[in-house]
VEXTIMI-370533 format. One record per residue (C-alpha): residue number from 1; residue in three letters; z, x negated, y. Coordinates in Angstrom, 2 decimals, always signed. Layout:
# VEXTIMI-370533
<rec><torlo>NUM</torlo><zadren>ALA</zadren><pz>Z</pz><px>X</px><py>Y</py></rec>
...
END
This chain:
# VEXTIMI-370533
<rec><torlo>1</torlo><zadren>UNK</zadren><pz>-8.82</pz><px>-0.91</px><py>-16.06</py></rec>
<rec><torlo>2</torlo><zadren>UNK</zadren><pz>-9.63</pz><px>-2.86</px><py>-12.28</py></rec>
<rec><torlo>3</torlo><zadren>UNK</zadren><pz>-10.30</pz><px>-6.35</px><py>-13.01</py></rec>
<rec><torlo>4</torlo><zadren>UNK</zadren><pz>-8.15</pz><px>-8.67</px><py>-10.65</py></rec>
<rec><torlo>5</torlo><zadren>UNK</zadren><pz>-10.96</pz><px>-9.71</px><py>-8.80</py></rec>
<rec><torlo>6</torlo><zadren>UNK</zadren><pz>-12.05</pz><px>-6.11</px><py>-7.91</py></rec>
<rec><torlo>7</torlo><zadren>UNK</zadren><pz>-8.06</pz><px>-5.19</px><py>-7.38</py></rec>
<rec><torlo>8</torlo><zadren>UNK</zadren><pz>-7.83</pz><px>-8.11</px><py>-4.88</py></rec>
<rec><torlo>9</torlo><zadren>UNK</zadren><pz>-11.72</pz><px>-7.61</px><py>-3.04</py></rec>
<rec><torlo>10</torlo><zadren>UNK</zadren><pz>-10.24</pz><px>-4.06</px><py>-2.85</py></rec>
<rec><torlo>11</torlo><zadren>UNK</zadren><pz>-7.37</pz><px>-4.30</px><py>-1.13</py></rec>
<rec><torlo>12</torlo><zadren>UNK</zadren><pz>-8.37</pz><px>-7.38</px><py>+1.39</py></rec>
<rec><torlo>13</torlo><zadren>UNK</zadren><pz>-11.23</pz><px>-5.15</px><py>+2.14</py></rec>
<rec><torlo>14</torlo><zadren>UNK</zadren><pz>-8.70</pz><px>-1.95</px><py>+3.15</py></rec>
<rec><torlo>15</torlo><zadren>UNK</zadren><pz>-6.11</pz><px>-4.28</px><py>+4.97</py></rec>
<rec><torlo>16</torlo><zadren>UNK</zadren><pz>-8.93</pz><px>-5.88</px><py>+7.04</py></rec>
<rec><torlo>17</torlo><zadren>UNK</zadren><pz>-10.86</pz><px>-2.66</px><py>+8.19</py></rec>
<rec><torlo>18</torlo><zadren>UNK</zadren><pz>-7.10</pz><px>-1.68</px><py>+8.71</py></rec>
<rec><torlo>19</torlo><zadren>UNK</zadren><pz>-6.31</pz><px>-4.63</px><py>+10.91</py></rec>
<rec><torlo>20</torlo><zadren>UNK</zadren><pz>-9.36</pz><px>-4.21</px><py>+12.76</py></rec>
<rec><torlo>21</torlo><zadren>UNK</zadren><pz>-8.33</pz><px>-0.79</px><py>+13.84</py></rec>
<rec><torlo>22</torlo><zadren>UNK</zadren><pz>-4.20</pz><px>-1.56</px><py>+14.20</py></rec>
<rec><torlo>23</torlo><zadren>UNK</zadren><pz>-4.46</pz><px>-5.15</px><py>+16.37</py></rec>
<rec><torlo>24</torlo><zadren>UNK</zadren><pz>-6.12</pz><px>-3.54</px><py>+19.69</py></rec>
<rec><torlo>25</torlo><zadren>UNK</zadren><pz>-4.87</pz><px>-0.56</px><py>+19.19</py></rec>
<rec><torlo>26</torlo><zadren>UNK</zadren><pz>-0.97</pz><px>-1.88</px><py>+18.93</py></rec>
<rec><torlo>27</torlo><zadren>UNK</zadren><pz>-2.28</pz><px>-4.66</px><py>+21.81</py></rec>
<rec><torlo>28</torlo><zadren>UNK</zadren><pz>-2.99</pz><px>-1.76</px><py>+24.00</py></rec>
<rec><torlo>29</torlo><zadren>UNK</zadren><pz>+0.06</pz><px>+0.68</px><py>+23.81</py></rec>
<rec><torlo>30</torlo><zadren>UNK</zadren><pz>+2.36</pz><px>-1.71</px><py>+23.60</py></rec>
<rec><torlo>31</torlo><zadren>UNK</zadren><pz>+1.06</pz><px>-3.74</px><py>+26.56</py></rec>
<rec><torlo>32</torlo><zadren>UNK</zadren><pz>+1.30</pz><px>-6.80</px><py>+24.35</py></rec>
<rec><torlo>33</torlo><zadren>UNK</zadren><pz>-1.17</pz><px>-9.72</px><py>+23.73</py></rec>
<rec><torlo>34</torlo><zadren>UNK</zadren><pz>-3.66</pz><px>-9.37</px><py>+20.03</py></rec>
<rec><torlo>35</torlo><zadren>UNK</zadren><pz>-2.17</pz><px>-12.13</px><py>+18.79</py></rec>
<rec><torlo>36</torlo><zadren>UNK</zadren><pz>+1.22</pz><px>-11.08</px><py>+18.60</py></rec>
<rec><torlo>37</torlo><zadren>UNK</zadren><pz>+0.39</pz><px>-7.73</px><py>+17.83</py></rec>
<rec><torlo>38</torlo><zadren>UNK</zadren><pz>-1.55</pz><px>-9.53</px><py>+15.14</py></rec>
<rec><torlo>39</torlo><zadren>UNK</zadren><pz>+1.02</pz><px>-11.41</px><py>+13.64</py></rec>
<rec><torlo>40</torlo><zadren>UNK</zadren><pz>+3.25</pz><px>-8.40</px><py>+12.86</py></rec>
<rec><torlo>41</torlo><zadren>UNK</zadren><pz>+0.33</pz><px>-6.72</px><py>+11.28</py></rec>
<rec><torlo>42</torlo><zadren>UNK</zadren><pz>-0.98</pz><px>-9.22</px><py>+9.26</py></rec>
<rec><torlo>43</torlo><zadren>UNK</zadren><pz>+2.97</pz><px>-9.80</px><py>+8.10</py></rec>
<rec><torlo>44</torlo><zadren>UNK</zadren><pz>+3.03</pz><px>-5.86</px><py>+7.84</py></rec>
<rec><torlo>45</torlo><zadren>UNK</zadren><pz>-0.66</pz><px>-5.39</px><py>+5.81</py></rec>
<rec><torlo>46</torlo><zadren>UNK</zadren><pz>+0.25</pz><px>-8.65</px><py>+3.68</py></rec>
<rec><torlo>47</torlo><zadren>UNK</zadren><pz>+3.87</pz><px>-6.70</px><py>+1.92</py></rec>
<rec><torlo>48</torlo><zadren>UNK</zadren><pz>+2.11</pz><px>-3.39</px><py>+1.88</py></rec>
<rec><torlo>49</torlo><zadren>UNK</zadren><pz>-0.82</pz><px>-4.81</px><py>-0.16</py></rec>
<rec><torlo>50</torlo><zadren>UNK</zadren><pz>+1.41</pz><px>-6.88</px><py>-2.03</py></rec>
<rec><torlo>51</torlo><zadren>UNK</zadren><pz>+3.32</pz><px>-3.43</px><py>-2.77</py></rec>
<rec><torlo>52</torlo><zadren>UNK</zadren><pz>+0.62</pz><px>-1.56</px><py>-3.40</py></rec>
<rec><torlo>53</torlo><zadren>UNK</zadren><pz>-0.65</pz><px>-3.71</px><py>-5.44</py></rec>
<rec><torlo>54</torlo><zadren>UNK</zadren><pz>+2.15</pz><px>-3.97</px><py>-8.22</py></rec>
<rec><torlo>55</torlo><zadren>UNK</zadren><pz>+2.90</pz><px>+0.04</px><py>-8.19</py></rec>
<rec><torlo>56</torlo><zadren>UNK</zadren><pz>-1.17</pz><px>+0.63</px><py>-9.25</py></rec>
<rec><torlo>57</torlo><zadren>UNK</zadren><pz>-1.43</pz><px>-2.45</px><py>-11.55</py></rec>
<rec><torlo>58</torlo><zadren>UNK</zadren><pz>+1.94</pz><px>-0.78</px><py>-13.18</py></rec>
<rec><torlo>59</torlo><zadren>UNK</zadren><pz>+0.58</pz><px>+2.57</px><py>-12.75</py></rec>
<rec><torlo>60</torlo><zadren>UNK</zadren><pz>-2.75</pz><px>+1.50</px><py>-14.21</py></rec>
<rec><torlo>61</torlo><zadren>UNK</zadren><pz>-0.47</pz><px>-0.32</px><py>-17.38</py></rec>
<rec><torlo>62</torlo><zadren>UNK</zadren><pz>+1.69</pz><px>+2.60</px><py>-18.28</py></rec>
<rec><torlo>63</torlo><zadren>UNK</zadren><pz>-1.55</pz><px>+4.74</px><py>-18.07</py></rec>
<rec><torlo>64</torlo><zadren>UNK</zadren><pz>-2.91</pz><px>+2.52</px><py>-20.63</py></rec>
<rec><torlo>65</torlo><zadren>UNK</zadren><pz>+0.74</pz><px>+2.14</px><py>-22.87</py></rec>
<rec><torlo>66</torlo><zadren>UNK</zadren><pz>+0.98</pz><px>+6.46</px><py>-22.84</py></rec>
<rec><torlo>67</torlo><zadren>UNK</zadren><pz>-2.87</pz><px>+7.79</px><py>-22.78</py></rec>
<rec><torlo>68</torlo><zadren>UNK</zadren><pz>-4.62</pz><px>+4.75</px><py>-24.24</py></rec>
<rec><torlo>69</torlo><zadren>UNK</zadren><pz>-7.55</pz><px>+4.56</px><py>-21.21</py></rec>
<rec><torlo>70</torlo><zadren>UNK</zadren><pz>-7.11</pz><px>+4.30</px><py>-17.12</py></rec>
<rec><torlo>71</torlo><zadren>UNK</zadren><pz>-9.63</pz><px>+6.61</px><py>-16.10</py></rec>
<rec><torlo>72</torlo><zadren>UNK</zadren><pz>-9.21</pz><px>+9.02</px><py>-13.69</py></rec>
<rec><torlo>73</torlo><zadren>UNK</zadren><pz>-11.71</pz><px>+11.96</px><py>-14.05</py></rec>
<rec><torlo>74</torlo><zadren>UNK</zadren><pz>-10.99</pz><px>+14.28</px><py>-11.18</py></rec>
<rec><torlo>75</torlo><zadren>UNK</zadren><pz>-11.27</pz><px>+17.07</px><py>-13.56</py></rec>
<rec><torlo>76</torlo><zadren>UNK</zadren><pz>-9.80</pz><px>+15.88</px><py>-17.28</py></rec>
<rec><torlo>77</torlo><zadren>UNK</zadren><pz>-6.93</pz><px>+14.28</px><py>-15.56</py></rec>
<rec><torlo>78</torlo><zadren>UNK</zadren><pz>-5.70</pz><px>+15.74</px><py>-12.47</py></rec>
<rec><torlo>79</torlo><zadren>UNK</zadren><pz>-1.94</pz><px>+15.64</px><py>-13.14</py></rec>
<rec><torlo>80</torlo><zadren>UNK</zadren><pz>-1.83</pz><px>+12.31</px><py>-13.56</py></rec>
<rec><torlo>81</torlo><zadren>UNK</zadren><pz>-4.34</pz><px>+12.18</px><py>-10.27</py></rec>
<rec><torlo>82</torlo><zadren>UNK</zadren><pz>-1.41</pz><px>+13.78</px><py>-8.40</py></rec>
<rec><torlo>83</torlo><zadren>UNK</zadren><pz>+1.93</pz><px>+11.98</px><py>-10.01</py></rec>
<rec><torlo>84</torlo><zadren>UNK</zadren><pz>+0.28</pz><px>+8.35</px><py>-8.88</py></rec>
<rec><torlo>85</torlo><zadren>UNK</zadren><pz>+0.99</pz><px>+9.72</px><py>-5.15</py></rec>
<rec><torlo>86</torlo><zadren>UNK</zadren><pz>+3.66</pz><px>+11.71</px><py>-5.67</py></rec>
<rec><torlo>87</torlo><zadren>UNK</zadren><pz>+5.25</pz><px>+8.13</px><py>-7.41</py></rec>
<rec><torlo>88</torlo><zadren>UNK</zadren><pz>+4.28</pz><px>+6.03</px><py>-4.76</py></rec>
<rec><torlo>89</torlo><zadren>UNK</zadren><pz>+5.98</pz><px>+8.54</px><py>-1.74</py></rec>
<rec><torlo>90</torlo><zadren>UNK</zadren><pz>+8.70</pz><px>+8.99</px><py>-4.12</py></rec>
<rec><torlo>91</torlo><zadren>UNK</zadren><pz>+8.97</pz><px>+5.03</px><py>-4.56</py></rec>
<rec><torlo>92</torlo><zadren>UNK</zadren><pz>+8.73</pz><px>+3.95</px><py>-0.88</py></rec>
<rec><torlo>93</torlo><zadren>UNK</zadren><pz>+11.94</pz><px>+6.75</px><py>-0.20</py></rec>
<rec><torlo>94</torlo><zadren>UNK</zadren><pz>+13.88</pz><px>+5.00</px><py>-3.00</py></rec>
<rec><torlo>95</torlo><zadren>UNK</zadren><pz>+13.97</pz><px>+2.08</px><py>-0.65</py></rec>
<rec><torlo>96</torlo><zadren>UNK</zadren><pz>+16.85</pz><px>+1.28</px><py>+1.32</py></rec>
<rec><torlo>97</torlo><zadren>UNK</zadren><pz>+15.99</pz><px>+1.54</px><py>+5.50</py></rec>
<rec><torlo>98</torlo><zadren>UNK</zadren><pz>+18.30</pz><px>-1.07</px><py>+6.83</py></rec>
<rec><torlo>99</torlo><zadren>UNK</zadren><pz>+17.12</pz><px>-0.93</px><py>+10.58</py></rec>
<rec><torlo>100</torlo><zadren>UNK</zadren><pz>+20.28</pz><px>-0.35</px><py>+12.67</py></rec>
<rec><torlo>101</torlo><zadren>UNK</zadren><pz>+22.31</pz><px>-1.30</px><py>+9.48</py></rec>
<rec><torlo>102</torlo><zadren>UNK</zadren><pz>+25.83</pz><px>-3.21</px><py>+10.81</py></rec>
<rec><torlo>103</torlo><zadren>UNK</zadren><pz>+25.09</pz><px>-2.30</px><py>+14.65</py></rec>
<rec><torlo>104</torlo><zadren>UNK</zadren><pz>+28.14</pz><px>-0.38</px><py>+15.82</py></rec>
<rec><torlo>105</torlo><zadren>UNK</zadren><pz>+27.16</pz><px>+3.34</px><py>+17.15</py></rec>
END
């Protein structure tokens, strides 16, 4: 299993290539300054790490609880390489989608 140190250098290291592409990108089709383009996508990146996070350190734990090890061989174990996915897409439908939620019409 990850260490936390390697789960954390992993992620920041997504979210900030991420941010680096998203900031000008959102600054320039939106017509809106980087720095409040930046704001909403460092408040974005920050909950989907922090989601992301906690589905593949619980992943990661129930692959250890049912199969005893966390690899994930591409060949030995390729159900389980599609059901992490297929739970996460699964998971982020579960939640509730409250835009427009109490706005008449």
């Amino acid at each position: 299993m990850r260490s936390t140190s390697d789960r954390v250098r992993h992620a920041l290291s997504f979210e900030v290539i991420g941010l680096m592409i998203v900031t000008p990108l959102g600054a320039w089709a939106f017509h809106l300054p980087t720095s409040q383009i930046g704001v909403v996508a460092l408040i974005g990146a920050t909950i989907a790490t922090l989601w992301n996070y906690a589905y593949n350190l619980g992943f990661d734990h129930m692959m250890w609880r049912f199969y005893g090890r966390t690899s994930k061989s591409p060949f030995r174990n390729s159900l389980r390489r599609v059901q992490r996915p297929l739970g996460w897409s699964l998971r982020n439908d579960m939640i509730p989608d409250f835009r427009g939620f109490g706005r008449p019409g």
